[in-house]
MOPAC internal coordinates of N, CA, C and O (Angstrom, degrees):
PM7 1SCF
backbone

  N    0.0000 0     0.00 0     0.00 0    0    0    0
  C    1.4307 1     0.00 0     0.00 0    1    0    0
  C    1.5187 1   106.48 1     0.00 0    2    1    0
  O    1.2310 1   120.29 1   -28.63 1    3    2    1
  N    1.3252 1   117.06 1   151.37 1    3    2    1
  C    1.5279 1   110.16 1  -155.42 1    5    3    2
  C    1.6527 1    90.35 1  -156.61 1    6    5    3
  O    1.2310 1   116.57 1   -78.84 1    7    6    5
  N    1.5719 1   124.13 1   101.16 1    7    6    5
  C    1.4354 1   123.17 1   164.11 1    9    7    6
  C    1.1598 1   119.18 1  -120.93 1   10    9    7
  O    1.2310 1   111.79 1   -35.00 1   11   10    9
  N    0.9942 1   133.07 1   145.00 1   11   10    9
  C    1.8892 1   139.30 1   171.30 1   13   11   10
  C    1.9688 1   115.54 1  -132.57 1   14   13   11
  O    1.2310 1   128.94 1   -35.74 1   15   14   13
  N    1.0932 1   100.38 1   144.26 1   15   14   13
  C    1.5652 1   116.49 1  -169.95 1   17   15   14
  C    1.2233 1    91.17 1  -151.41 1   18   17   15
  O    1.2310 1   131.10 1   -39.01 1   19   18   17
  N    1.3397 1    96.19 1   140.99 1   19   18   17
  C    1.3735 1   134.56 1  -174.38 1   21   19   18
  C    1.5153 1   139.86 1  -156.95 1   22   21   19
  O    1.2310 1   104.17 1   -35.42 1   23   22   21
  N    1.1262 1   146.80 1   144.58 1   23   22   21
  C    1.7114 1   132.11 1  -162.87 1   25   23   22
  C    1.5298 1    89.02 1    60.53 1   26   25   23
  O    1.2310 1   132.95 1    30.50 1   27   26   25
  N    1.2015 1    92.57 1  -149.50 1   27   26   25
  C    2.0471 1   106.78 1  -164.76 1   29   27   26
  C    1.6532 1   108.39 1   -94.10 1   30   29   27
  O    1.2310 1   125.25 1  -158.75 1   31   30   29
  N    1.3698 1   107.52 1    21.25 1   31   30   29
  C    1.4570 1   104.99 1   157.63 1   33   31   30
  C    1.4664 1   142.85 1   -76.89 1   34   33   31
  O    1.2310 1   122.14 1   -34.24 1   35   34   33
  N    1.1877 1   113.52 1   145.76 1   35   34   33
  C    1.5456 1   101.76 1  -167.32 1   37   35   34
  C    1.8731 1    98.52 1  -137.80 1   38   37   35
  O    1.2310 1   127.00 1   -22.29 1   39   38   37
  N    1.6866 1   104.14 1   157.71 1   39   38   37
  C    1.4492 1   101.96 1  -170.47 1   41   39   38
  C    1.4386 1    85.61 1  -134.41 1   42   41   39
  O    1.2310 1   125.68 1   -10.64 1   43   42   41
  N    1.4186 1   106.70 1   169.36 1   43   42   41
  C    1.6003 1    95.88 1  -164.84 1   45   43   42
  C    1.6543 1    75.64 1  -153.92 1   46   45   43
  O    1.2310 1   110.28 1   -47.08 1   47   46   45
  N    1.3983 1   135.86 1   132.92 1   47   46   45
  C    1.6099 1   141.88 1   155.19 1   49   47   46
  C    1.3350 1   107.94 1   -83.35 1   50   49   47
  O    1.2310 1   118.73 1   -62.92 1   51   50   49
  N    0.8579 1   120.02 1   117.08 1   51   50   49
  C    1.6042 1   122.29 1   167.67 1   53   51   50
  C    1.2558 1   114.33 1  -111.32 1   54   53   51
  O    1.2310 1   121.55 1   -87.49 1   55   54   53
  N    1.4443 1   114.64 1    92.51 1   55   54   53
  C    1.6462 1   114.89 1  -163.03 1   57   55   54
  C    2.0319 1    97.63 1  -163.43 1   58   57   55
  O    1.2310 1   129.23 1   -39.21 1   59   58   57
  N    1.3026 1    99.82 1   140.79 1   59   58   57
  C    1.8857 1    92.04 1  -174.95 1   61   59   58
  C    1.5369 1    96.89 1   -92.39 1   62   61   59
  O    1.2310 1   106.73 1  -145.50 1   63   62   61
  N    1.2304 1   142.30 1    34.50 1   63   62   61
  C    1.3478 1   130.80 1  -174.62 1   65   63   62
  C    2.1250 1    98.26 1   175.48 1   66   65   63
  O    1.2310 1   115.35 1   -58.29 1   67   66   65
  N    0.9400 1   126.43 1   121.71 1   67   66   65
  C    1.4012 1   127.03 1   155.79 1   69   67   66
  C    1.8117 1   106.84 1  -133.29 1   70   69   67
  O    1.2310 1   128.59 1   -59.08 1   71   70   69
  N    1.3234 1   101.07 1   120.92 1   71   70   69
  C    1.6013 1   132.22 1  -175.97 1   73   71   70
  C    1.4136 1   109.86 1  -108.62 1   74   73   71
  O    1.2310 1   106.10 1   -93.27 1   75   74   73
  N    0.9668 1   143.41 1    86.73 1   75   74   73
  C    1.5480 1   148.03 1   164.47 1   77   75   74
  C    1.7227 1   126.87 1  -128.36 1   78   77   75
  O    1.2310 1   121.35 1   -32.59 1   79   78   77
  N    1.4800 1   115.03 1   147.41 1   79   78   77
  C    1.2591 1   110.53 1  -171.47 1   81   79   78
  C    1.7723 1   114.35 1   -74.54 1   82   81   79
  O    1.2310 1   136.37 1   152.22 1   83   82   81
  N    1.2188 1    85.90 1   -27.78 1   83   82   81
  C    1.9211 1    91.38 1   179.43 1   85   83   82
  C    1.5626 1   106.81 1  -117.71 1   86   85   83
  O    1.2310 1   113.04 1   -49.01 1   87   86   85
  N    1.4167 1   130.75 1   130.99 1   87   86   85
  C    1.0887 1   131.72 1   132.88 1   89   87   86
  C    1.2188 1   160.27 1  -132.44 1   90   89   87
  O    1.2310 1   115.42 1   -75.25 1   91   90   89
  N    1.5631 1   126.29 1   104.75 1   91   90   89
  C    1.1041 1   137.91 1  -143.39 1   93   91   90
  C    1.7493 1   115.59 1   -93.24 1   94   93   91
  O    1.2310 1   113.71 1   -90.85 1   95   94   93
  N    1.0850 1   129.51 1    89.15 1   95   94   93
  C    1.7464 1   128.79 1   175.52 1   97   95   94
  C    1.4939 1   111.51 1   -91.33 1   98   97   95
  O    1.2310 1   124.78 1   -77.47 1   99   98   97
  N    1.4768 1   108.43 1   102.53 1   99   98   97
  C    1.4412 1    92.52 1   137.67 1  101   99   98
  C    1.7442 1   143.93 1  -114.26 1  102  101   99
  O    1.2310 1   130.78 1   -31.00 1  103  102  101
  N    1.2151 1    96.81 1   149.00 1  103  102  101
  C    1.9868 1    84.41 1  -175.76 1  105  103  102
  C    1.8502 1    89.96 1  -125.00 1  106  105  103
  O    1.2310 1   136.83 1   -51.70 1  107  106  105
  N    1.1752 1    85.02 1   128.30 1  107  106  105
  C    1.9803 1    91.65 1  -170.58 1  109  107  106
  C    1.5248 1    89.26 1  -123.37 1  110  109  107
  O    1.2310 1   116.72 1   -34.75 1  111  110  109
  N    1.3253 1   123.83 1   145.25 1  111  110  109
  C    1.5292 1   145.05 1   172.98 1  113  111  110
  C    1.7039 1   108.22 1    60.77 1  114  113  111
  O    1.2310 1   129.19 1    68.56 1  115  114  113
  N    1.1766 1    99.90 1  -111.44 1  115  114  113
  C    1.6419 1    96.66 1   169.59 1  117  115  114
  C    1.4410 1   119.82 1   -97.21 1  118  117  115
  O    1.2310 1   107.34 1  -171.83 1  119  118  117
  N    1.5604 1   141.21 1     8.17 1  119  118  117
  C    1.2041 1   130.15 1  -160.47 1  121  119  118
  C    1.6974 1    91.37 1   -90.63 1  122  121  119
  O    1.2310 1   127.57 1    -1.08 1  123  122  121
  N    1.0886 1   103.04 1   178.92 1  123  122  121
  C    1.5292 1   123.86 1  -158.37 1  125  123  122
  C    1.7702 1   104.96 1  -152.95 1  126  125  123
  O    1.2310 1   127.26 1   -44.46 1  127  126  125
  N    1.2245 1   103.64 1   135.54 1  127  126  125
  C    1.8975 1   105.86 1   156.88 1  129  127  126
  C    1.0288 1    99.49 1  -125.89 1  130  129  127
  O    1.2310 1   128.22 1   -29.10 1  131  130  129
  N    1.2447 1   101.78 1   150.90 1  131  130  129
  C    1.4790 1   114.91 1   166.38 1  133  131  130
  C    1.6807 1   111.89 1  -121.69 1  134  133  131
  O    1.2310 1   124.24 1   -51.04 1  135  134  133
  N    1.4399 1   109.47 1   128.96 1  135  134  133
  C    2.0600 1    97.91 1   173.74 1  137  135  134
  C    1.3764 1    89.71 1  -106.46 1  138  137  135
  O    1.2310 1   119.87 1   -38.18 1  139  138  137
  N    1.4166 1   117.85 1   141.82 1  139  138  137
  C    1.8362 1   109.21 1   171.52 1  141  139  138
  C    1.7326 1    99.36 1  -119.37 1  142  141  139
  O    1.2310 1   121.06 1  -158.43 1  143  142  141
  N    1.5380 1   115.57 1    21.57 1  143  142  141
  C    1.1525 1   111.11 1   164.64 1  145  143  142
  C    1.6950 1   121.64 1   -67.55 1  146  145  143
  O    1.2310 1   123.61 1   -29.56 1  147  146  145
  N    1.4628 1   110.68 1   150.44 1  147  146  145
  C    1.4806 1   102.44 1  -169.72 1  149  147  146
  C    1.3023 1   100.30 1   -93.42 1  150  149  147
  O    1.2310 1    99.74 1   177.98 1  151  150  149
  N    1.2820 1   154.20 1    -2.02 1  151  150  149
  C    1.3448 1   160.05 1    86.16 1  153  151  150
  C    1.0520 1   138.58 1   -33.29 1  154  153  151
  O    1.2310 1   110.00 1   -56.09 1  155  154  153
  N    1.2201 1   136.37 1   123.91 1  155  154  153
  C    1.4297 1   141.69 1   179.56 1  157  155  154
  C    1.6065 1   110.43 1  -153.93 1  158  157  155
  O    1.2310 1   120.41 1   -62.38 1  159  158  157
  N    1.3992 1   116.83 1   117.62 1  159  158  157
  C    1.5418 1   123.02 1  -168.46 1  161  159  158
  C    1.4032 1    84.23 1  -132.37 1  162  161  159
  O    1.2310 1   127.54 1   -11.71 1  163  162  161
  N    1.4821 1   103.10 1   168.29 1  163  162  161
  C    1.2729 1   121.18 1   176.88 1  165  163  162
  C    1.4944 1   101.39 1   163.53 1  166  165  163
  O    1.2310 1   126.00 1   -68.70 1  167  166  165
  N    1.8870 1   106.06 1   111.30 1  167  166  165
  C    1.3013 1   109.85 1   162.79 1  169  167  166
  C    1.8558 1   131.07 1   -60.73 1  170  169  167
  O    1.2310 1   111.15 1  -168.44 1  171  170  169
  N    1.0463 1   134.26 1    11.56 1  171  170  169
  C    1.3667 1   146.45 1   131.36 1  173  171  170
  C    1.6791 1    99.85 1  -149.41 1  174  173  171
  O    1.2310 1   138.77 1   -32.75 1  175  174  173
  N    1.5847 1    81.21 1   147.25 1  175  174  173
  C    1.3839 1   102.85 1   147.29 1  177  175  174
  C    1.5287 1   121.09 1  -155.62 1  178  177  175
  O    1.2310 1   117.57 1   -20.15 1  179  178  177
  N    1.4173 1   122.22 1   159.85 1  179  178  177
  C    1.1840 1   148.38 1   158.23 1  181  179  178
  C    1.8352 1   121.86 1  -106.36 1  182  181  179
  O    1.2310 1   133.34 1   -55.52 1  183  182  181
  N    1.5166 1    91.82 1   124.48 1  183  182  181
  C    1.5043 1    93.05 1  -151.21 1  185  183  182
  C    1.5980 1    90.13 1  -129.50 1  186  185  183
  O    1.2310 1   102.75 1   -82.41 1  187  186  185
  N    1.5227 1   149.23 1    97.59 1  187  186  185
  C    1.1752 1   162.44 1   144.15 1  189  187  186
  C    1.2627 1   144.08 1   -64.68 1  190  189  187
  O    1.2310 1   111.97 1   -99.96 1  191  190  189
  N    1.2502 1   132.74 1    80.04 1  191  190  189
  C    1.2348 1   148.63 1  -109.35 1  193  191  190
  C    1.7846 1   128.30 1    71.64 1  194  193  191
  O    1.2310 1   121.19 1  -105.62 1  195  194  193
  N    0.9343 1   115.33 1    74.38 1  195  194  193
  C    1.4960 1   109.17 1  -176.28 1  197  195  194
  C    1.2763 1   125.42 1   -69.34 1  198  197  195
  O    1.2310 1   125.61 1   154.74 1  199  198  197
  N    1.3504 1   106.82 1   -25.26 1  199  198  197
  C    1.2738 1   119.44 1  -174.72 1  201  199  198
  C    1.5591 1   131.57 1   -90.59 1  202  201  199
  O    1.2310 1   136.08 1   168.35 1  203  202  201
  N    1.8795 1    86.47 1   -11.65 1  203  202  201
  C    1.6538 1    99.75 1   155.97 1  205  203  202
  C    1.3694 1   119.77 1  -113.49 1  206  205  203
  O    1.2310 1   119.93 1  -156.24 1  207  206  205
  N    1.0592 1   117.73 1    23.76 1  207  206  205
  C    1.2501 1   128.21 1   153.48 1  209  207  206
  C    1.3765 1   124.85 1  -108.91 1  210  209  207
  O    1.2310 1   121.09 1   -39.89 1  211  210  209
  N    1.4653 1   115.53 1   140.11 1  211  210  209
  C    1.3210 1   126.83 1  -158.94 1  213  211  210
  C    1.8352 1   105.77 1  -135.29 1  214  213  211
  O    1.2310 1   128.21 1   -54.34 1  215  214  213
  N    1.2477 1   101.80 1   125.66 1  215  214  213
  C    1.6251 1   114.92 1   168.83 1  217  215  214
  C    1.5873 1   117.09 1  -109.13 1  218  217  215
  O    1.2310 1   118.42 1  -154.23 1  219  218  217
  N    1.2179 1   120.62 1    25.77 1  219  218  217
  C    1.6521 1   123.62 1  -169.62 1  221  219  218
  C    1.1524 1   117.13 1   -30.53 1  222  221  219
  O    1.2310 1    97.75 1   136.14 1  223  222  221
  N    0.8902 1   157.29 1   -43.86 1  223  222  221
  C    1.6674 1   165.97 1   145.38 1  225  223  222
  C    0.9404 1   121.92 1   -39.24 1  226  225  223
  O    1.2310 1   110.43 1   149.91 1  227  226  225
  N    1.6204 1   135.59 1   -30.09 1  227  226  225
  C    1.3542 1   128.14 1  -162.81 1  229  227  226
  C    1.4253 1   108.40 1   -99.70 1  230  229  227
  O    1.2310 1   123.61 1   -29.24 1  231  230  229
  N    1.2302 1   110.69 1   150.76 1  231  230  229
  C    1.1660 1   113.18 1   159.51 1  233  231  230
  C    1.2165 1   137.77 1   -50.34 1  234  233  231
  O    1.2310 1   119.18 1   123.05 1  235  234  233
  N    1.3304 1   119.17 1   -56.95 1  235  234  233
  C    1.3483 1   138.71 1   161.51 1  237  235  234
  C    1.9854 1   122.67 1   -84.88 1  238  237  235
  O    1.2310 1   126.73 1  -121.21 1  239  238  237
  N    1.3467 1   104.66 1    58.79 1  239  238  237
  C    1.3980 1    98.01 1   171.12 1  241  239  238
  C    1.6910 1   134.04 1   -45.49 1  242  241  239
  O    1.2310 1   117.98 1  -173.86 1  243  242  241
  N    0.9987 1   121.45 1     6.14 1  243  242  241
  C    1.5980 1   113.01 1   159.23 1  245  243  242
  C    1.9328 1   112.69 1    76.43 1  246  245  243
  O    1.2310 1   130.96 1  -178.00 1  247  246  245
  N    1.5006 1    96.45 1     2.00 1  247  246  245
  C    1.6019 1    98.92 1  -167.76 1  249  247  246
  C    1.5435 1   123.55 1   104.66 1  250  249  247
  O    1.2310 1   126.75 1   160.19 1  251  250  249
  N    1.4724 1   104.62 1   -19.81 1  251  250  249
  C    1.6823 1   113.39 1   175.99 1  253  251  250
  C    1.4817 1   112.00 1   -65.57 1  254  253  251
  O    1.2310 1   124.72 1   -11.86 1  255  254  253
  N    1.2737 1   108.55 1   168.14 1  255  254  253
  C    1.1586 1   118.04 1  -161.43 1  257  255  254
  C    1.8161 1   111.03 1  -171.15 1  258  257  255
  O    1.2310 1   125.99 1  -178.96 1  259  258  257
  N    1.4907 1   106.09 1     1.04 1  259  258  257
  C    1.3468 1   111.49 1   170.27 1  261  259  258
  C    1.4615 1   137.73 1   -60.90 1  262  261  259
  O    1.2310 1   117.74 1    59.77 1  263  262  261
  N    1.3080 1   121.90 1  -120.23 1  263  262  261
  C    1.4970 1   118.83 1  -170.49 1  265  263  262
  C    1.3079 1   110.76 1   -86.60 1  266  265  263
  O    1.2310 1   126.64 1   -15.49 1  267  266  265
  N    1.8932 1   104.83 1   164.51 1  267  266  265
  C    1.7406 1    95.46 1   177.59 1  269  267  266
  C    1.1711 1   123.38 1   -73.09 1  270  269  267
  O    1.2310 1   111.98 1    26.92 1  271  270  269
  N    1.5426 1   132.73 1  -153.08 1  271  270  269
  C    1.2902 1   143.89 1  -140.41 1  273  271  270
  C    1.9312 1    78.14 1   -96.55 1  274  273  271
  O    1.2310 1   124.63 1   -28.34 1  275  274  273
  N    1.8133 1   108.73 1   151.66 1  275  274  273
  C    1.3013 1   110.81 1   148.14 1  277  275  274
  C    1.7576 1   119.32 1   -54.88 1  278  277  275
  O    1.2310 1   117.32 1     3.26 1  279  278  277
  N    1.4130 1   122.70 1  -176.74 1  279  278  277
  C    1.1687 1   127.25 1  -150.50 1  281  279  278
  C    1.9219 1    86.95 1  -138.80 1  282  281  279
  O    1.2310 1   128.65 1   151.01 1  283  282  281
  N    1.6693 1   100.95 1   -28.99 1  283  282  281
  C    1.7107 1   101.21 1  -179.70 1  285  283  282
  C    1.4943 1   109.63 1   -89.30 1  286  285  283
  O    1.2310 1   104.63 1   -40.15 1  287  286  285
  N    1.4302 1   146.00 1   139.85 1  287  286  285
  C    0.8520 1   172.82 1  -172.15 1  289  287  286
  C    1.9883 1    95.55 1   -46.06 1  290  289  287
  O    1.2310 1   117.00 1   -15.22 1  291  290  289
  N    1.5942 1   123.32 1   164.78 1  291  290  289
  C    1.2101 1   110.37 1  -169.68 1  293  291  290
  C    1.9318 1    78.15 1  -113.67 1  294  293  291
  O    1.2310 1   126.64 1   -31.58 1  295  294  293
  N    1.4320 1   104.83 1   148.42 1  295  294  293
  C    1.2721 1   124.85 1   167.70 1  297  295  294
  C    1.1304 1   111.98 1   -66.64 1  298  297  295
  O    1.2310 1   117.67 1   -22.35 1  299  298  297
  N    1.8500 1   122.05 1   157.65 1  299  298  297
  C    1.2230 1   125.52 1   160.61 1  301  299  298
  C    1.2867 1   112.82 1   -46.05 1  302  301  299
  O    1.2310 1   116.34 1    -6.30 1  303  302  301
  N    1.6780 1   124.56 1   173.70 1  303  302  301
  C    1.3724 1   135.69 1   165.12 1  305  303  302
  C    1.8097 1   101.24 1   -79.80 1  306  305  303
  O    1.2310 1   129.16 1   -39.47 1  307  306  305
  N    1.5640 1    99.95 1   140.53 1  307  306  305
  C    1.3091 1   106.55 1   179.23 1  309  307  306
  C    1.2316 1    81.27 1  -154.02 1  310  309  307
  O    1.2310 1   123.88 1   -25.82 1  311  310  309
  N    2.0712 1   110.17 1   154.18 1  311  310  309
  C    1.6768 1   115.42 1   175.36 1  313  311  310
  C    1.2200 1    82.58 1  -124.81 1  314  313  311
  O    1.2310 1   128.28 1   -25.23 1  315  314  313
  N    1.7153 1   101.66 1   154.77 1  315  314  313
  C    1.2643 1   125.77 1  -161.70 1  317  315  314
  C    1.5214 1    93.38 1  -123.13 1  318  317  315
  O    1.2310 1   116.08 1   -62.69 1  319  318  317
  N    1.1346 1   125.06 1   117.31 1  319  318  317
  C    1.9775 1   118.88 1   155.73 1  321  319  318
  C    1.4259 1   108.61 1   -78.84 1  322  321  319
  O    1.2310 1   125.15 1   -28.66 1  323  322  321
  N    1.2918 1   107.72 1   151.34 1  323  322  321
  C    1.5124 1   107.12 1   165.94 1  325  323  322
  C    1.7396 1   110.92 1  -145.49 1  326  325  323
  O    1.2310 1   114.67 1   -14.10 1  327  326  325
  N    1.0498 1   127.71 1   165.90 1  327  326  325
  C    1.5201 1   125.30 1   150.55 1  329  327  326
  C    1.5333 1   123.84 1  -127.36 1  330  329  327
  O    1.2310 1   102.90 1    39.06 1  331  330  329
  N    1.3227 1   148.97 1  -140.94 1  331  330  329
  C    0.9587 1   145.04 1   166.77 1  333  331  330
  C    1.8216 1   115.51 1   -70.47 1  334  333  331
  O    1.2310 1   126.54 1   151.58 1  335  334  333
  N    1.3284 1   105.04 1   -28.42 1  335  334  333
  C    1.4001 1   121.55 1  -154.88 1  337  335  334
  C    1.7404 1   102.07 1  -114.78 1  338  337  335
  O    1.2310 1   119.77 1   175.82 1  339  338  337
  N    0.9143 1   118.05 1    -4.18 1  339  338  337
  C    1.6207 1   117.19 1  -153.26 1  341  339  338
  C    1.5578 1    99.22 1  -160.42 1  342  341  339
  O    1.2310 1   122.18 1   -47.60 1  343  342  341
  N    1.5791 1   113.43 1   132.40 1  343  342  341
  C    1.2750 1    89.07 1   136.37 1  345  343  342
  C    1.7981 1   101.99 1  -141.64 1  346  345  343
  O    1.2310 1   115.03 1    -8.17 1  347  346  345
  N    1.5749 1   127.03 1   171.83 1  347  346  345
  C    1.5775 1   129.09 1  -178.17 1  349  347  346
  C    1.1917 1   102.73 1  -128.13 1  350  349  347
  O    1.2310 1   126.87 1   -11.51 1  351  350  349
  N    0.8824 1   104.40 1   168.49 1  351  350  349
  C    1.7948 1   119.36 1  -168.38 1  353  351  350
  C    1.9579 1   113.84 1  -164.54 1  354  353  351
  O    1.2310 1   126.92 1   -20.57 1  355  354  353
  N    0.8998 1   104.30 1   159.43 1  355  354  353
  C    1.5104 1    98.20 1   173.68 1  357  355  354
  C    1.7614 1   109.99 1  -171.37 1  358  357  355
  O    1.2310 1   124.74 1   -56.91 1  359  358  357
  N    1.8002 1   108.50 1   123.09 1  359  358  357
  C    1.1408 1    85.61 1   178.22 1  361  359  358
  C    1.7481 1    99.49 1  -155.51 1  362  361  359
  O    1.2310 1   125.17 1   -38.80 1  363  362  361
  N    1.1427 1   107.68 1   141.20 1  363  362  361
  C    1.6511 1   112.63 1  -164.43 1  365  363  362
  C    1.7495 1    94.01 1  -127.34 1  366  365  363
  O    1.2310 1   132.95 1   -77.92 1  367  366  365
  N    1.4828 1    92.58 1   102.08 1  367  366  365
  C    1.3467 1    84.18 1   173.90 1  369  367  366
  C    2.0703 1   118.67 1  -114.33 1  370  369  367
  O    1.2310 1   136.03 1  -140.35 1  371  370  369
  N    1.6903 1    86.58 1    39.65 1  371  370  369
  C    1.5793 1   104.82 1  -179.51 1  373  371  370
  C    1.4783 1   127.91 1    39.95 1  374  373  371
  O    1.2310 1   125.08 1  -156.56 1  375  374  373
  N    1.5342 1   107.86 1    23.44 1  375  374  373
  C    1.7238 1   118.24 1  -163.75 1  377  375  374
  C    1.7421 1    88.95 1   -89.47 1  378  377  375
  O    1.2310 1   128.80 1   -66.29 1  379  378  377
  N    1.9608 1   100.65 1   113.71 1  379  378  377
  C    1.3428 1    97.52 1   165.24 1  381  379  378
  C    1.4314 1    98.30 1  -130.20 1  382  381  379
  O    1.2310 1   115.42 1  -115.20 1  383  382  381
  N    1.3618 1   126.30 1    64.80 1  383  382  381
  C    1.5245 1   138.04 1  -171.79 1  385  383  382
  C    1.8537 1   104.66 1  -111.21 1  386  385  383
  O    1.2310 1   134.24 1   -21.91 1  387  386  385
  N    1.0650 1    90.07 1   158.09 1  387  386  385
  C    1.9258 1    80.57 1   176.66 1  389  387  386
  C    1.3181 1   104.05 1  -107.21 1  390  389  387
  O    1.2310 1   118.52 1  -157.10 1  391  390  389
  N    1.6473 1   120.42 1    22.90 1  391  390  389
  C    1.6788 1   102.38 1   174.27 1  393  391  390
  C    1.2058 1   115.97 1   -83.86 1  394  393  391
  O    1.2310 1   106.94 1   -13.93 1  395  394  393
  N    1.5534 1   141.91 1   166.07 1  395  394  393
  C    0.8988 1   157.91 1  -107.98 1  397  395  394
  C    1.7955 1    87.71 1  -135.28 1  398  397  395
  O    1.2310 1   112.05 1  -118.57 1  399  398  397
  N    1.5097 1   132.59 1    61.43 1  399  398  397
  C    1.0357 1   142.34 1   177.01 1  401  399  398
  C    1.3040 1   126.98 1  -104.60 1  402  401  399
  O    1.2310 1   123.33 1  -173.91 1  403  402  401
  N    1.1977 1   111.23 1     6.09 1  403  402  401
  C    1.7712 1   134.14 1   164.91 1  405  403  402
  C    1.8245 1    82.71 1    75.39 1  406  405  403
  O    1.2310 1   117.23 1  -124.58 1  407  406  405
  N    0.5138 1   122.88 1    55.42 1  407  406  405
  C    1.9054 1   121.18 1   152.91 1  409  407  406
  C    1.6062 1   128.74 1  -127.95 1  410  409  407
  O    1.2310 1   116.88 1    -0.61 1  411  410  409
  N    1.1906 1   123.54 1   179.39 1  411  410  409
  C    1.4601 1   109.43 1  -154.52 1  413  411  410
  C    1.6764 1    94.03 1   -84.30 1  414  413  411
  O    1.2310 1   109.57 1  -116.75 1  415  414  413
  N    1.1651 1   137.16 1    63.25 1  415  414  413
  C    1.5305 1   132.21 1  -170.15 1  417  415  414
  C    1.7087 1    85.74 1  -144.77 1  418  417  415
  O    1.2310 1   114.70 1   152.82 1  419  418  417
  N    1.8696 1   127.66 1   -27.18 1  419  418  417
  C    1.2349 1   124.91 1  -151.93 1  421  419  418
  C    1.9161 1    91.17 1   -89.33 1  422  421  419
  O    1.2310 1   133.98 1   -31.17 1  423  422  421
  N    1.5071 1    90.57 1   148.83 1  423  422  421
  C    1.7108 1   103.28 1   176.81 1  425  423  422
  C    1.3631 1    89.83 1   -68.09 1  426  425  423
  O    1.2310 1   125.34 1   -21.37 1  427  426  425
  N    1.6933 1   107.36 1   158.63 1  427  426  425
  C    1.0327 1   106.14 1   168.18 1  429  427  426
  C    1.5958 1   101.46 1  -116.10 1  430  429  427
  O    1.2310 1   122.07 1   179.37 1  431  430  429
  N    1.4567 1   113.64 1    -0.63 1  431  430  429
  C    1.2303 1   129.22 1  -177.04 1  433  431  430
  C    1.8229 1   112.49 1   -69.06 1  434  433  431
  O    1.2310 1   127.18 1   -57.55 1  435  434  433
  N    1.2691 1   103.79 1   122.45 1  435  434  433
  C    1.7345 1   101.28 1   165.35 1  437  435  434
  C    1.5128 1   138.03 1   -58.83 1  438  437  435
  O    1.2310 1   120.10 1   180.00 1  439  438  437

């Protein structure tokens, strides 16, 4: 898994578990990630900016020490394949509520 933020961007994982063989963060100037999984493994990683990166949940933070916890709820587990060229994903997390939970059910209307 491979993310970077930068300028006043911010990425936020909303997931209770991320398992991958590579993981690469960067947060350069002001951007920020956040993982709020309470797990996070990864047989390598490279982690650039540590200090704007944030693992609040996990047990094993990796050396981060960035931002606090998200404010949105953590998603089901879903595995993602990818290759150089592609990547798929799939995830049904049956939300047909009208609250305001950033999922495809929320108005986007003002």
């Amino acid at each position: 898994m491979q993310m970077g933020a930068q300028g006043s961007s911010r990425i936020a994982v909303l997931s209770s578990t991320v398992k991958t063989s590579q993981l690469e963060l960067d947060a350069l100037n002001s951007g920020e990630i956040c993982i709020d999984a309470q797990e996070v493994k990864a047989t390598w990683r490279d982690i650039q900016g540590k200090r704007k990166v944030s693992m609040p949940n996990a047990v094993k933070k990796h050396g981060t020490t960035g931002c606090v916890a998200s404010k949105l709820p953590a998603r089901k587990a879903v595995q993602i394949t990818a290759s150089p060229t592609s990547a798929t994903g799939y995830v049904d997390n049956n939300d047909f509520d009208d609250d305001l939970d950033n999922d495809l059910n929320d108005s986007t209307e003002d």
